[in-house]
Kinemage of the C-alpha trace (Angstrom):
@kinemage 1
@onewidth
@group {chain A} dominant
@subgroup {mainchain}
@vectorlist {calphas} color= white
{ca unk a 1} P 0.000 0.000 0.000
{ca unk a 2} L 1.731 3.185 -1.044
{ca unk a 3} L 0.601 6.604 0.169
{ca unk a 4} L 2.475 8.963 -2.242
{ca unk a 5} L 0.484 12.022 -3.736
{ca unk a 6} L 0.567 10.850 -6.856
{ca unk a 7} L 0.121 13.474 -10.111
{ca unk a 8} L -0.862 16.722 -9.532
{ca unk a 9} L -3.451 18.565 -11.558
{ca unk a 10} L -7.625 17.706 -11.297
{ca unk a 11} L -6.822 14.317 -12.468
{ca unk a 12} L -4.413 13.659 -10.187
{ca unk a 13} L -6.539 14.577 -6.820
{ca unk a 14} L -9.445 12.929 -8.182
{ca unk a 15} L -7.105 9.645 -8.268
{ca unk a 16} L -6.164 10.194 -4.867
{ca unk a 17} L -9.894 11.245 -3.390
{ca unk a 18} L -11.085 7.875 -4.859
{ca unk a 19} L -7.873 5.791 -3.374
{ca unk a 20} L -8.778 7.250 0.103
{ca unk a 21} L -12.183 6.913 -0.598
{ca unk a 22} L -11.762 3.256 -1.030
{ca unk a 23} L -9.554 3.100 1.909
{ca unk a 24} L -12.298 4.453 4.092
{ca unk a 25} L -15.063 1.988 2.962
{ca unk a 26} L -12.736 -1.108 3.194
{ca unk a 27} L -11.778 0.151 6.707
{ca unk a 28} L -15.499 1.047 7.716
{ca unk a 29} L -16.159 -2.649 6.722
{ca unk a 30} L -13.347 -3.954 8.805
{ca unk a 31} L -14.286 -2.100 11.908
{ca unk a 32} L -17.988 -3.009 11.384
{ca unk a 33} L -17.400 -6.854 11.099
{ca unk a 34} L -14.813 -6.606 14.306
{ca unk a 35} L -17.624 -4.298 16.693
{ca unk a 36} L -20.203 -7.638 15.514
{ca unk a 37} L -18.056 -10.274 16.454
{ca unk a 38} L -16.530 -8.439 19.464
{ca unk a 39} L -19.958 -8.721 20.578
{ca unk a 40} L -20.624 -11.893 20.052
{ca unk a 41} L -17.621 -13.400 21.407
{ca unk a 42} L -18.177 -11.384 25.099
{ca unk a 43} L -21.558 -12.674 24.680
{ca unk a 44} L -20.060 -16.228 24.845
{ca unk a 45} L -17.939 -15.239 27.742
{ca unk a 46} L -20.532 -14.261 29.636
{ca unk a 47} L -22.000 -17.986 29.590
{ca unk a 48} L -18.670 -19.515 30.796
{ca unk a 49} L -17.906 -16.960 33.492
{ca unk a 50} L -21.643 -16.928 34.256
{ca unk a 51} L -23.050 -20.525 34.414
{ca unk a 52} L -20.031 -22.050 34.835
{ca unk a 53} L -16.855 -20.365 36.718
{ca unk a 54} L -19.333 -18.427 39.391
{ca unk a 55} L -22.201 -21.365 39.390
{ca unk a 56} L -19.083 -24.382 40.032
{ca unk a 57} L -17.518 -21.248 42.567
{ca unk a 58} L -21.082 -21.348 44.516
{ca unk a 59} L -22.084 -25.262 44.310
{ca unk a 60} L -18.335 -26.227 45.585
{ca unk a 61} L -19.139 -29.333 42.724
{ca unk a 62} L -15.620 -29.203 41.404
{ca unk a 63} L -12.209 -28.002 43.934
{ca unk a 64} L -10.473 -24.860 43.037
{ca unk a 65} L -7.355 -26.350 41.503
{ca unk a 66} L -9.448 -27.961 39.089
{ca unk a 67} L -11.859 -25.174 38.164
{ca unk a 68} L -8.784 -22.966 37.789
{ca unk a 69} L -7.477 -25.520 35.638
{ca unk a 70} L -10.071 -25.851 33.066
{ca unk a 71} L -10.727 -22.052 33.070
{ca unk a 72} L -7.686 -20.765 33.865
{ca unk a 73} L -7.614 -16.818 33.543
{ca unk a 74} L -11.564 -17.123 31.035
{ca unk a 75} L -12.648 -14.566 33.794
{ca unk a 76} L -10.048 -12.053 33.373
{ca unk a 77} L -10.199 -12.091 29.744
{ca unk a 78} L -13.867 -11.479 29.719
{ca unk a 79} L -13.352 -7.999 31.611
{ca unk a 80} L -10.689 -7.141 29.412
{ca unk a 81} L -12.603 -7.488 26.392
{ca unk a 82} L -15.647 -5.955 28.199
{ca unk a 83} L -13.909 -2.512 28.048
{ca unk a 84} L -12.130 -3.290 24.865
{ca unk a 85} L -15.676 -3.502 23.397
{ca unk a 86} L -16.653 -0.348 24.800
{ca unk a 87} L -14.196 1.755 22.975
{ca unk a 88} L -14.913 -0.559 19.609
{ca unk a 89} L -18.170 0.349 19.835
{ca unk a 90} L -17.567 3.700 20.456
{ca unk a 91} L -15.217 4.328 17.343
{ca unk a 92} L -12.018 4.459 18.634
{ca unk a 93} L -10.199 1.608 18.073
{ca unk a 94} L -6.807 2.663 18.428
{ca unk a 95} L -7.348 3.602 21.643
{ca unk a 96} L -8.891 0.861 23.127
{ca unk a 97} L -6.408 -1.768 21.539
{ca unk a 98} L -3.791 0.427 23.406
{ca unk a 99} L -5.507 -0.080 26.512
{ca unk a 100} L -5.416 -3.873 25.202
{ca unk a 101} L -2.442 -5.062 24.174
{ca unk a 102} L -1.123 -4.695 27.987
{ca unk a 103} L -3.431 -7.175 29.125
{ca unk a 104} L -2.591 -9.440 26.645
{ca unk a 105} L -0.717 -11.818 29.415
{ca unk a 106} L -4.249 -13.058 30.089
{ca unk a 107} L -3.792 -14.684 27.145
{ca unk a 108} L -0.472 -16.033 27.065
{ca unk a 109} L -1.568 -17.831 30.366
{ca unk a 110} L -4.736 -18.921 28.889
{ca unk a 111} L -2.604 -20.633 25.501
{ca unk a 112} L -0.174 -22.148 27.895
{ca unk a 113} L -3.236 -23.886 29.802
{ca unk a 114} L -5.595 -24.751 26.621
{ca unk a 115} L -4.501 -28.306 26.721
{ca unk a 116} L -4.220 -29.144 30.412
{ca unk a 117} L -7.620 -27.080 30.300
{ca unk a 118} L -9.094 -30.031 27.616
{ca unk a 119} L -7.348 -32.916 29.049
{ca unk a 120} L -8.900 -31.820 33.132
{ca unk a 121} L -12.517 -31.488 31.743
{ca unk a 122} L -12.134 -34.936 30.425
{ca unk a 123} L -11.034 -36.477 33.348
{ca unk a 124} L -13.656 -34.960 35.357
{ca unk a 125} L -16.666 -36.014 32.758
{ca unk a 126} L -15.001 -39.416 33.058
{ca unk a 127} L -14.786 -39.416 37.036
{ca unk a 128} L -17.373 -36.610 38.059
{ca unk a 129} L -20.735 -37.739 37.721
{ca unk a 130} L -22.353 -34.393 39.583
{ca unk a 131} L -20.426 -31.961 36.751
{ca unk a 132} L -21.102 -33.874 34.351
{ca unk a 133} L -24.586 -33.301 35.147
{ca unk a 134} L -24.635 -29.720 35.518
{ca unk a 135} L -22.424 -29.524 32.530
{ca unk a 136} L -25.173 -31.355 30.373
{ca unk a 137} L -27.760 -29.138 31.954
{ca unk a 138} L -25.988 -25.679 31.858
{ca unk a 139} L -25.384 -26.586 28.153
{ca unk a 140} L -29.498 -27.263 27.690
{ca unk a 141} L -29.928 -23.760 28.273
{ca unk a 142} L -31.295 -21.536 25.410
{ca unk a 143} L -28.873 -19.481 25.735
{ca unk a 144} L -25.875 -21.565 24.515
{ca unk a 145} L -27.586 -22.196 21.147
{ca unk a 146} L -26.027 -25.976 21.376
{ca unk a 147} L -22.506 -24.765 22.197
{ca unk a 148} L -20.551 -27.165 24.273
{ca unk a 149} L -18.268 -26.281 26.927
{ca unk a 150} L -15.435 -27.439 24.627
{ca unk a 151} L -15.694 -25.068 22.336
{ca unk a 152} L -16.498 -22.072 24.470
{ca unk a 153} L -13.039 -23.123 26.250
{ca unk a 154} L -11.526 -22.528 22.889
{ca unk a 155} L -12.935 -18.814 22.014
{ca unk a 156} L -10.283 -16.992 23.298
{ca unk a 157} L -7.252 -18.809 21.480
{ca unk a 158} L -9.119 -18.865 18.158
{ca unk a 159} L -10.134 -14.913 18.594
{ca unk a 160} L -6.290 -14.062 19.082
{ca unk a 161} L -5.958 -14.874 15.484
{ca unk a 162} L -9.235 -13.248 14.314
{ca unk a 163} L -7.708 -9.847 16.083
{ca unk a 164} L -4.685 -10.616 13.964
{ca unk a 165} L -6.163 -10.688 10.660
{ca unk a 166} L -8.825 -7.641 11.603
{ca unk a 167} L -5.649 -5.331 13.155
{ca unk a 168} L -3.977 -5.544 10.026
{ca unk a 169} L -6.760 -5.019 7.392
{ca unk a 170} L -7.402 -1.770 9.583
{ca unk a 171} L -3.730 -0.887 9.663
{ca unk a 172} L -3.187 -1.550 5.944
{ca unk a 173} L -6.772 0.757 5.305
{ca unk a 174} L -5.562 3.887 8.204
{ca unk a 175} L -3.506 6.751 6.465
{ca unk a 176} L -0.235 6.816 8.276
{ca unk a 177} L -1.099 10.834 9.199
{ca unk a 178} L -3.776 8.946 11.575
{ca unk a 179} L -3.365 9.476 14.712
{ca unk a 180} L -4.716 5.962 15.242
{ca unk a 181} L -2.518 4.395 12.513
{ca unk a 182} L 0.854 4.155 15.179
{ca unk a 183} L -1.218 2.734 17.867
{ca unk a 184} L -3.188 -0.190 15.281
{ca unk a 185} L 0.881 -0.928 14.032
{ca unk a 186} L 1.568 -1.838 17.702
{ca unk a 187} L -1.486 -3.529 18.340
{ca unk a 188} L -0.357 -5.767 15.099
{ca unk a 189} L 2.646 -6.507 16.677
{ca unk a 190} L 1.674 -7.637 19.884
{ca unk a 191} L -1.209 -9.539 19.000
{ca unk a 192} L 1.109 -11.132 16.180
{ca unk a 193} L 3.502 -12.277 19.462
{ca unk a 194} L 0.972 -14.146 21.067
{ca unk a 195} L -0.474 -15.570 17.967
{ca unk a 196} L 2.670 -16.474 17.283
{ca unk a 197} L 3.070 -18.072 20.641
{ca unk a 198} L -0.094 -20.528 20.336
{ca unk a 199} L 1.316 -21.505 17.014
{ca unk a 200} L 4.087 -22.930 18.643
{ca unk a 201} L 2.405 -24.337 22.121
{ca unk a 202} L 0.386 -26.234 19.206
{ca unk a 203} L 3.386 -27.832 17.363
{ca unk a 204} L 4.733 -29.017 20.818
{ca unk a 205} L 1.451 -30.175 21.869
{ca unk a 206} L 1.159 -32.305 18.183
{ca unk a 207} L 4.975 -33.458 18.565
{ca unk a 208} L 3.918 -34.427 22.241
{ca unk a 209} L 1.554 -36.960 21.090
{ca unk a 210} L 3.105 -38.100 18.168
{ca unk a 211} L 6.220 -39.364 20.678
{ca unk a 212} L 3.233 -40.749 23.409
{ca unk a 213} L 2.265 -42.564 20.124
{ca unk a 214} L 5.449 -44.103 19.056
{ca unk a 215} L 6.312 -44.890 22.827
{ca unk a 216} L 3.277 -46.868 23.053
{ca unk a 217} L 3.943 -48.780 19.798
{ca unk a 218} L 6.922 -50.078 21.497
{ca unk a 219} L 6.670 -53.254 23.440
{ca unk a 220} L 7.741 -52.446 27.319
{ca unk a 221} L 9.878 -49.784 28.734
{ca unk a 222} L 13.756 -50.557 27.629
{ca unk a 223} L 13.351 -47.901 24.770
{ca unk a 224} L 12.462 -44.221 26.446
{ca unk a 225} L 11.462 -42.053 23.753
{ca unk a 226} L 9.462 -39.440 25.831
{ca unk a 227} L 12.528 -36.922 25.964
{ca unk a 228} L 12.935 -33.380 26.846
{ca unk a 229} L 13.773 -31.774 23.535
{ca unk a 230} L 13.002 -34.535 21.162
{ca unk a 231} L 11.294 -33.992 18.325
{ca unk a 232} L 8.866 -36.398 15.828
{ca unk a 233} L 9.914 -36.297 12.044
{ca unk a 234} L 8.779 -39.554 10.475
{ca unk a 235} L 8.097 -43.633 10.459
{ca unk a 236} L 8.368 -46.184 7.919
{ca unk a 237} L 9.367 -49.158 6.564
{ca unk a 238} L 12.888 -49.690 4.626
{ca unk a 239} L 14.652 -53.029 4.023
{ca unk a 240} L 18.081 -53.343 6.028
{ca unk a 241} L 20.548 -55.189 3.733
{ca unk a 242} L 22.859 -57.319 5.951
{ca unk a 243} L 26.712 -56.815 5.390
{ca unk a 244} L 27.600 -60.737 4.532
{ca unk a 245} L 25.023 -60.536 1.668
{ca unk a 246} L 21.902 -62.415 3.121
{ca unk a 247} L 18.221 -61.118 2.206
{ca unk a 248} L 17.408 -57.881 2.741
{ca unk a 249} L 14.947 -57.614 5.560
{ca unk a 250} L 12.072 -55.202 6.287
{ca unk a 251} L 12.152 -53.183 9.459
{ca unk a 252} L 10.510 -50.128 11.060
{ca unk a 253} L 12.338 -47.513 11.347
{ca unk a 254} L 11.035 -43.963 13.367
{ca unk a 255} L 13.325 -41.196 12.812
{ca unk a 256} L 13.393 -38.222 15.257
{ca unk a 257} L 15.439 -34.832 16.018
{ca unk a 258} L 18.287 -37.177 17.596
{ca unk a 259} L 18.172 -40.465 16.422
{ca unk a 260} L 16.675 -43.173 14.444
{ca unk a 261} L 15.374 -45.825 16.018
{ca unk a 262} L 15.033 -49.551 14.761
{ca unk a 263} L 12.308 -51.699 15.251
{ca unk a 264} L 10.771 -55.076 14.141
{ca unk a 265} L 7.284 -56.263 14.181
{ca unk a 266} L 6.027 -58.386 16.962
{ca unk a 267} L 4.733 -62.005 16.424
{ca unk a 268} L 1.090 -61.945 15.393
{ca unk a 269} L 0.276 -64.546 17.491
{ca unk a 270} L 1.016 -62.944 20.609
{ca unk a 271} L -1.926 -61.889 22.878
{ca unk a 272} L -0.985 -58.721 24.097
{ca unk a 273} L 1.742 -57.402 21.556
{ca unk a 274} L 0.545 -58.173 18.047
{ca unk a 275} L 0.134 -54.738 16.544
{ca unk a 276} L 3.450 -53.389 18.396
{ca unk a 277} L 7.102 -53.206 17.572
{ca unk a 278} L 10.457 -54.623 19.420
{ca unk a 279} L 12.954 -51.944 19.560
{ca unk a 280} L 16.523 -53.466 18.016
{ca unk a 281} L 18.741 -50.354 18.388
{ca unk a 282} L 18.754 -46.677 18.568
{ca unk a 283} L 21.375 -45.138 16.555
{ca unk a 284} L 21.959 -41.415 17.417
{ca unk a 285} L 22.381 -38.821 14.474
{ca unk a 286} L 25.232 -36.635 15.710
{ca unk a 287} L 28.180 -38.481 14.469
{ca unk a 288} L 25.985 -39.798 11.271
{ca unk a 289} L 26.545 -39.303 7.611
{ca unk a 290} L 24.306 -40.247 4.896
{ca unk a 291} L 24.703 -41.370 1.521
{ca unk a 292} L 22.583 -41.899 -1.410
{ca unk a 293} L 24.103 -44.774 -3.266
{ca unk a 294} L 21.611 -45.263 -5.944
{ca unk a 295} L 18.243 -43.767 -6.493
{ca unk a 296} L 19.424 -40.586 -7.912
{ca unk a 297} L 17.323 -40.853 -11.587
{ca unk a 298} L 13.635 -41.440 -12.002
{ca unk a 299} L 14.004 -45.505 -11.308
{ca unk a 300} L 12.244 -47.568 -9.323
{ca unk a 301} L 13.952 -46.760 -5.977
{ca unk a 302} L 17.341 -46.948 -3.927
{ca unk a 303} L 19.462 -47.352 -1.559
{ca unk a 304} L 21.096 -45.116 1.545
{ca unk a 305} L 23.796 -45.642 2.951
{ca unk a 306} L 24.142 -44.262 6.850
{ca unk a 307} L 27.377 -44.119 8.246
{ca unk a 308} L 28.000 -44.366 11.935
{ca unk a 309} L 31.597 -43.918 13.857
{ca unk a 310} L 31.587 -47.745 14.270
{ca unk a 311} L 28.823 -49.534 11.905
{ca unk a 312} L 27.148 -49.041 8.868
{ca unk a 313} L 23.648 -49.059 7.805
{ca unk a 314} L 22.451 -49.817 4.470
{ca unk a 315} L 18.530 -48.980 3.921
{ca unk a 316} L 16.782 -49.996 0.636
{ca unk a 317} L 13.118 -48.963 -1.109
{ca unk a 318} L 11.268 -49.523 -3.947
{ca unk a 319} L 9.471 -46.217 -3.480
{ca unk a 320} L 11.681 -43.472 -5.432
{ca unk a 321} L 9.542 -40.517 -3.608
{ca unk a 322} L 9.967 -42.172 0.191
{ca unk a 323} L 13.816 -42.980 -0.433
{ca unk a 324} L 14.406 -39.150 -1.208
{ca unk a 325} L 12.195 -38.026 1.487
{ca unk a 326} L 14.095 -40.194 4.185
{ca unk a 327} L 17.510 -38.907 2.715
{ca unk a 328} L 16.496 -35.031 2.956
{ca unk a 329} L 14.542 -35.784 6.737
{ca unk a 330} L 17.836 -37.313 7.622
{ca unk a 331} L 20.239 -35.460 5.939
{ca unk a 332} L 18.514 -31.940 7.761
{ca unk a 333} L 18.100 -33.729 11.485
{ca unk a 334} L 22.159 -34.495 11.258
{ca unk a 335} L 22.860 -30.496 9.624
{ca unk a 336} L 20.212 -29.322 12.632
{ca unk a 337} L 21.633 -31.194 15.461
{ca unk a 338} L 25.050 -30.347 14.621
{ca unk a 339} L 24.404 -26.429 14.005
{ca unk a 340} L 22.948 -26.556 17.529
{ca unk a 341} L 25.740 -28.497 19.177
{ca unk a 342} L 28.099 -26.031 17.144
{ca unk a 343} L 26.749 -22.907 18.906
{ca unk a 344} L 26.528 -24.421 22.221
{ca unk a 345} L 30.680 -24.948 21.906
{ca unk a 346} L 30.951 -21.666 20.946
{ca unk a 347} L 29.420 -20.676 23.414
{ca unk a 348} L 31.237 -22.195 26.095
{ca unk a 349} L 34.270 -21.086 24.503
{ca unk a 350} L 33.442 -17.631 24.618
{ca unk a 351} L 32.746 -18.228 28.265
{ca unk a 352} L 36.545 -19.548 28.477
{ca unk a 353} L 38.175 -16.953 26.989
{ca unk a 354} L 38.860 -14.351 29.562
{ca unk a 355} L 40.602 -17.251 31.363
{ca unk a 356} L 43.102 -17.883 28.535
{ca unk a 357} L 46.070 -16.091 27.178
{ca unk a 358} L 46.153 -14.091 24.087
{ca unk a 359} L 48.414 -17.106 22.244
{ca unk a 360} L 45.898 -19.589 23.007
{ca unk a 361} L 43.126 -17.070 21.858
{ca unk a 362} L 44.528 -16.881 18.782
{ca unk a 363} L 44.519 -20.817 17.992
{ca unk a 364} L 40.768 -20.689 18.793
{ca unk a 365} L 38.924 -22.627 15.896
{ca unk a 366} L 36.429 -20.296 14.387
{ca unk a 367} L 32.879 -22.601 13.843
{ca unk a 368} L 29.943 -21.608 12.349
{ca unk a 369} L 27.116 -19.962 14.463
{ca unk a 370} L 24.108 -20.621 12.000
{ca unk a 371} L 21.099 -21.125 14.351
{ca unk a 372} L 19.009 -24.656 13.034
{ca unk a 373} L 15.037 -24.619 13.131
{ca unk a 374} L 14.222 -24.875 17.172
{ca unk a 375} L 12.401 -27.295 17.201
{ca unk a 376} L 15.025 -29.763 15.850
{ca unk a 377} L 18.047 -28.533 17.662
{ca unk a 378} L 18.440 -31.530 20.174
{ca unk a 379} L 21.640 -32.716 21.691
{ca unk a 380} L 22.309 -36.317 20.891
{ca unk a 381} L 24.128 -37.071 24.287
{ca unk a 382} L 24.396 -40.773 25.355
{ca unk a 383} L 21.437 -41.718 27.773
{ca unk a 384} L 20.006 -44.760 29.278
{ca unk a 385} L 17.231 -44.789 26.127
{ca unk a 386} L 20.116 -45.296 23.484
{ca unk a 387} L 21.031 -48.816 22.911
{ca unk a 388} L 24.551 -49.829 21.845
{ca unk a 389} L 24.615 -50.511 17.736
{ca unk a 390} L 26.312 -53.489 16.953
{ca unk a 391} L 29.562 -53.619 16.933
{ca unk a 392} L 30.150 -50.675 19.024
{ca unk a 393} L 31.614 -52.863 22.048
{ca unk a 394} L 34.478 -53.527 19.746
{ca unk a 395} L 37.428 -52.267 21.148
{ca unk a 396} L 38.631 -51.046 17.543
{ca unk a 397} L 37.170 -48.749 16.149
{ca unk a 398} L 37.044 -49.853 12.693
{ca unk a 399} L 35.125 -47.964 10.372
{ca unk a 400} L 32.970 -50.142 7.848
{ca unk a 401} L 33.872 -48.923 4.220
{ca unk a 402} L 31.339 -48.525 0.648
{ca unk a 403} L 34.278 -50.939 -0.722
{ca unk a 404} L 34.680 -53.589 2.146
{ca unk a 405} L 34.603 -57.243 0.355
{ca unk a 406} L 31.165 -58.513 1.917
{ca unk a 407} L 29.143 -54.861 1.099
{ca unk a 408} L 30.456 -55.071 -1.948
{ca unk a 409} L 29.256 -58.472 -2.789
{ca unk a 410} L 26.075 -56.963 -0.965
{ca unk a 411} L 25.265 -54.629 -3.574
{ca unk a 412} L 26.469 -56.379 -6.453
{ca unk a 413} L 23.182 -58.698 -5.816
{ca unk a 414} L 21.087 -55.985 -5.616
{ca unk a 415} L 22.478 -53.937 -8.469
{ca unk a 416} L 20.051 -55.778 -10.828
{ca unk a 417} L 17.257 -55.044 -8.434
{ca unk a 418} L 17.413 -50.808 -8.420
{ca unk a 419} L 18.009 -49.649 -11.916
{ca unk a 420} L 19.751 -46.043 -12.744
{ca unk a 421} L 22.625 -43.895 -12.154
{ca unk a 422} L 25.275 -45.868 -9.639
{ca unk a 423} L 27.112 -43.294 -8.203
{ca unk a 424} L 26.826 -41.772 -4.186
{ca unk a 425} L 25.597 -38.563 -2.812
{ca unk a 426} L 26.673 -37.395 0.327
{ca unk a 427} L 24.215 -35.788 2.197
């Protein structure tokens, strides 16, 4: 959106009367759509706080802990938006989402708790037979409309979003000689922080469940892969060719921020562990390097080639499209994990140096201090969850090469078996 003058002249002003002109009616629509649904949404406050969070306060039916759980700060953000509404309505919208945006931490504590929030409510409908009959009668009322308590919870993360996308259409509509148009470019801001913030309490909440999935799918305890900082990429199945040139076997593999993990189907037959997996080994990614030995033209798949200080993996599939995904997922959880580990030695080293001479500051190793994706930046250090690859209690530390006599032999069998362009990649 530019606001220059523009030509002078009659022609020129009339170009820039109409430009404002449509500036004006977009923003009258904005503000008229966000005064409607400001009022609905404190409308559907008003039932939560009202037959709920004072009702439950009154009856004593649930404790405090747990109705401060479920509604965490719902009550607070209703009065906030109470006189937030009363400026909306009143035209002057830059004022009142000044008076706003400091309040905002109602909301960051309300994100934080969403889930909990969800997960208490359920445990109480499961356990609580007096709420869950008020619940089912509060809800009865004509006055919800057929809302459920569920999704009245969830109003005030999902309106964060909507006060995104209405801040900036205002903004973007507001002449910057407004006296309104600095205090809208804040409110952007700061509403785009917390926005930004339930964004990312959602990605941990989905990685959260994907690893309570996968741990679950593993047949007892031995393998931990609830861990602080560890984060889901993908599963699936690849055949593991053996070094001394026997069948290639299929087994599941689950890769993650820090390692991949083997695993092979449980018997079928067995009563309680059918649909799960046995984990083999877990084979962390911070000393890895991977190879694409074959799969590099349009045939009908490949093979990788994952190198480890002291063993070797070599992972096949038919499935062009998987094998490439599986080489870039792993390729960019080994370039991640490193980057982070990189900057946490810098770190520390910067911490050293006022204890060092100036000769031994000079012989300090510059590394690079590229910052990964945070999500993925997970130290890979040696923990009770990690199994020991084979081979790795060998007191040599030999390193398995492409050309050693049995891999060789190894892929000379399957050569026939992956057609196109036999060369390596290193990723």
């Amino acid at each position: 959106m530019s606001f220059s003058p523009g030509p002078t002249g009659p022609l020129g002003c009339s170009s820039i009367q109409e430009q404002r002109d449509r500036w004006e009616r977009k923003r009258s629509r904005t503000a008229r759509e966000l005064v409607q649904s400001e009022q609905l949404y404190c409308q559907q406050l008003e039932l939560v706080t009202t037959y709920f969070v004072e009702i439950l306060k009154a009856k004593g039916t649930l404790r405090q802990d747990v109705r401060d759980n479920i509604f965490s700060s719902i009550k607070s953000i209703h009065s906030v938006n109470q006189t937030l509404l009363i400026h909306l309505e009143n035209g002057y919208f830059g004022r009142g989402f000044d008076q706003f945006c400091p309040q905002l931490h109602h909301y960051n504590s309300y994100a934080d708790n969403i889930y909990n929030s969800i997960k208490v409510l359920g445990v109480q409908m499961k356990k609580n037979k007096a709420f869950r009959r008020f619940k089912k009668l509060q809800e009865a009322r004509p006055e919800f409309k057929g809302c459920k308590l569920e999704d009245l919870l969830q109003l005030p993360v999902q309106r964060i979003e909507q006060y995104k996308h209405f801040l900036q259409d205002l903004t973007e509509n507001t002449s910057p000689d407004n006296p309104e148009f600095q205090q809208l470019s804040n409110a952007v801001t700061a509403v785009s922080k917390v926005f930004q913030r339930i964004q990312d309490n959602a990605r941990s909440h989905e990685n959260h469940l994907q690893l309570q999935r996968v741990q679950k799918l593993l047949k007892g305890r031995k393998t931990k892969v609830l861990t602080a900082g560890r984060w889901y990429i993908r599963e699936g199945w690849l055949k593991m060719v053996p070094r001394k040139g026997a069948a290639a076997k299929p087994k599941m593999f689950f890769l993650f921020s820090d390692v991949l993990l083997q695993a092979n189907r449980c018997s079928p037959l067995h009563p309680t562990n059918s649909e799960k997996f046995a984990s083999q080994h877990a084979y962390p990614l911070q000393d890895c390097t991977v190879e694409k030995v074959f799969g590099h033209t349009k045939s009908q798949g490949g093979l990788l080639s994952l190198t480890f200080p002291q063993t070797k993996l070599l992972l096949m599939s038919s499935d062009q499209e998987d094998l490439n995904d599986w080489y870039q997922s792993i390729g960019s959880a080994i370039r991640k994990l490193r980057s982070k580990n990189t900057a946490v030695h810098t770190r520390y080293e910067l911490c050293r140096n006022p204890l060092r001479s100036a000769t031994d500051d000079s012989n300090t190793p510059t590394t690079s201090n590229t910052p990964g994706r945070k999500r993925n930046m997970v130290t890979a250090a040696p923990s009770e969850s990690i199994q020991t690859p084979p081979g790795l209690e060998d007191n040599a530390p030999k390193r398995m090469k492409l050309t050693d006599a049995p891999v060789q032999r190894t892929l000379a069998k399957i050569l026939p078996l992956l057609p196109g362009d036999h060369c390596t990649t290193t990723g």
